[in-house]
C-alpha positions as CSV (number, residue, x, y, z in Angstrom):
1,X,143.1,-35.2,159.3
2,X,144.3,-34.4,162.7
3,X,147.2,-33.3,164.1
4,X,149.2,-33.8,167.3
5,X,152.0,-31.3,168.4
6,X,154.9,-33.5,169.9
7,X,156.9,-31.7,172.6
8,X,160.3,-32.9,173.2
9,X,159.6,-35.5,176.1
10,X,157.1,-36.9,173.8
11,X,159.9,-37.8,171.1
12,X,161.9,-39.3,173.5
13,X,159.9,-41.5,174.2
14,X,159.8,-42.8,170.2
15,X,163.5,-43.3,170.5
16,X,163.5,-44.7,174.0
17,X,161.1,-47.2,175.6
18,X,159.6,-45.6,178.3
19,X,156.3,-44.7,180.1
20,X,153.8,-42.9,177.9
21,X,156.0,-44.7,174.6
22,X,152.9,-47.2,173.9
23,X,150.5,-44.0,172.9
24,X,153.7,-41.8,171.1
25,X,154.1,-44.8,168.8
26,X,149.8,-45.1,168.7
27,X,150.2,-41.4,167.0
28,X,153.1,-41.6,165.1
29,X,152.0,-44.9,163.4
30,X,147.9,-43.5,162.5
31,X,148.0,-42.4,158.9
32,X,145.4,-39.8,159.8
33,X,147.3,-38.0,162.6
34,X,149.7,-34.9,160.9
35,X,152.8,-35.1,164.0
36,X,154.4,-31.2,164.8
37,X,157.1,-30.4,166.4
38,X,159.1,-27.0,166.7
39,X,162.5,-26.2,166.0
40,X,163.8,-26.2,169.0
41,X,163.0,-29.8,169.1
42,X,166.3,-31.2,167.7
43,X,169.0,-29.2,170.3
44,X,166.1,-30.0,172.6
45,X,166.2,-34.2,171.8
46,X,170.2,-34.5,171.8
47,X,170.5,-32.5,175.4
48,X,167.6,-35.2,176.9
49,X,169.6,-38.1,175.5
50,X,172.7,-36.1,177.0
51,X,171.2,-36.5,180.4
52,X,170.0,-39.6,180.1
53,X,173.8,-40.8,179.6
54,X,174.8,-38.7,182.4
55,X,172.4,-40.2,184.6
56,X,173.4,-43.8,183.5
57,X,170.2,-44.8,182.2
58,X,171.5,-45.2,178.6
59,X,175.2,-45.7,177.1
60,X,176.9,-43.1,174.9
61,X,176.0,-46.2,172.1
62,X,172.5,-45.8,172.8
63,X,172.5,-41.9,172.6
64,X,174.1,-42.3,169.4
65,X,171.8,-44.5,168.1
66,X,168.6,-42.1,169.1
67,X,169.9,-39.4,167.8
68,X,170.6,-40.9,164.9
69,X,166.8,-42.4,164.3
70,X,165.6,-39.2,165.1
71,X,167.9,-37.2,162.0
72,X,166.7,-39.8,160.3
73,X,162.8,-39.4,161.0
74,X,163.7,-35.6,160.2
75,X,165.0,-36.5,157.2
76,X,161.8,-38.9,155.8
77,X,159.7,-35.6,157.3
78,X,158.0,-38.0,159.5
79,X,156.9,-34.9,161.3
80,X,156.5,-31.0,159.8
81,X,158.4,-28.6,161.9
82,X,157.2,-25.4,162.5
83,X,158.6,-22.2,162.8
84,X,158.9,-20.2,165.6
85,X,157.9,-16.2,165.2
86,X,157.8,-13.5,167.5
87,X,154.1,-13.8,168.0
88,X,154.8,-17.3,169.1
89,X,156.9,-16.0,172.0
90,X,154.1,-13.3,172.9
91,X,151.3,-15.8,173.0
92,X,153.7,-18.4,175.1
93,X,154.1,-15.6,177.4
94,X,150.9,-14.8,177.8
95,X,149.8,-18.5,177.8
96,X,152.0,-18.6,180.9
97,X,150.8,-15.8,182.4
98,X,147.5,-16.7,181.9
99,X,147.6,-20.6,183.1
100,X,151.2,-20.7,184.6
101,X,150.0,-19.7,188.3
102,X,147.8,-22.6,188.9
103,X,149.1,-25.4,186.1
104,X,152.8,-26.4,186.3
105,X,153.6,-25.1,182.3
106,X,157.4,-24.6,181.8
107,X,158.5,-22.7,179.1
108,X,158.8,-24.8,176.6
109,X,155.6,-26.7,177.2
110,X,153.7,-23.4,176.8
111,X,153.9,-23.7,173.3
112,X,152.0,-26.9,173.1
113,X,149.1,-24.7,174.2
114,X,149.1,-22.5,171.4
């Protein structure tokens, strides 16, 4: 069994169709692929659906509906979400540190490194 850490531009693209939505669903349909995501990734999923209504690339509706499937997907545990400790934070940091001069890694993405 494998398994695949899904930051939050990842699972929005299970809730919206987009580029890069094709291989998300690929993953989250294989029966042998365990999906992760952190805790962070529910403020994380209603703030990009947010912007995407601000920007006028979905309706309110459509947010709705989103976040909805993806309480819903937390819900089934679809996905295991993980904890974030303190020696998370330290290895993001040094993760960062260590790759963040010469590959663009933003915060958050760091921890898909770990």
């Amino acid at each position: 069994m494998s398994g695949t850490f899904l930051d939050t531009s990842a699972l929005v693209k299970r809730y919206h169709a987009e580029a890069g939505s094709a291989e998300v669903d690929r993953l989250w349909n294989d029966p042998a692929t365990s999906l992760f995501v952190s805790r962070l990734s529910a403020p994380e999923i209603v703030s990009a659906f947010a912007g995407k209504v601000r920007t006028g690339e979905i309706s309110a509706a459509d947010f709705d509906l989103s976040t909805r499937r993806f309480a819903a997907d937390a819900r089934k545990k679809s996905f295991t979400t993980i904890r974030l400790l303190a020696r998370h934070f330290k290895e993001e940091e040094r993760q960062i540190r260590q790759h963040g001069l010469t590959v663009r890694l933003r915060t958050l993405d760091a921890f898909n490194w770990l």
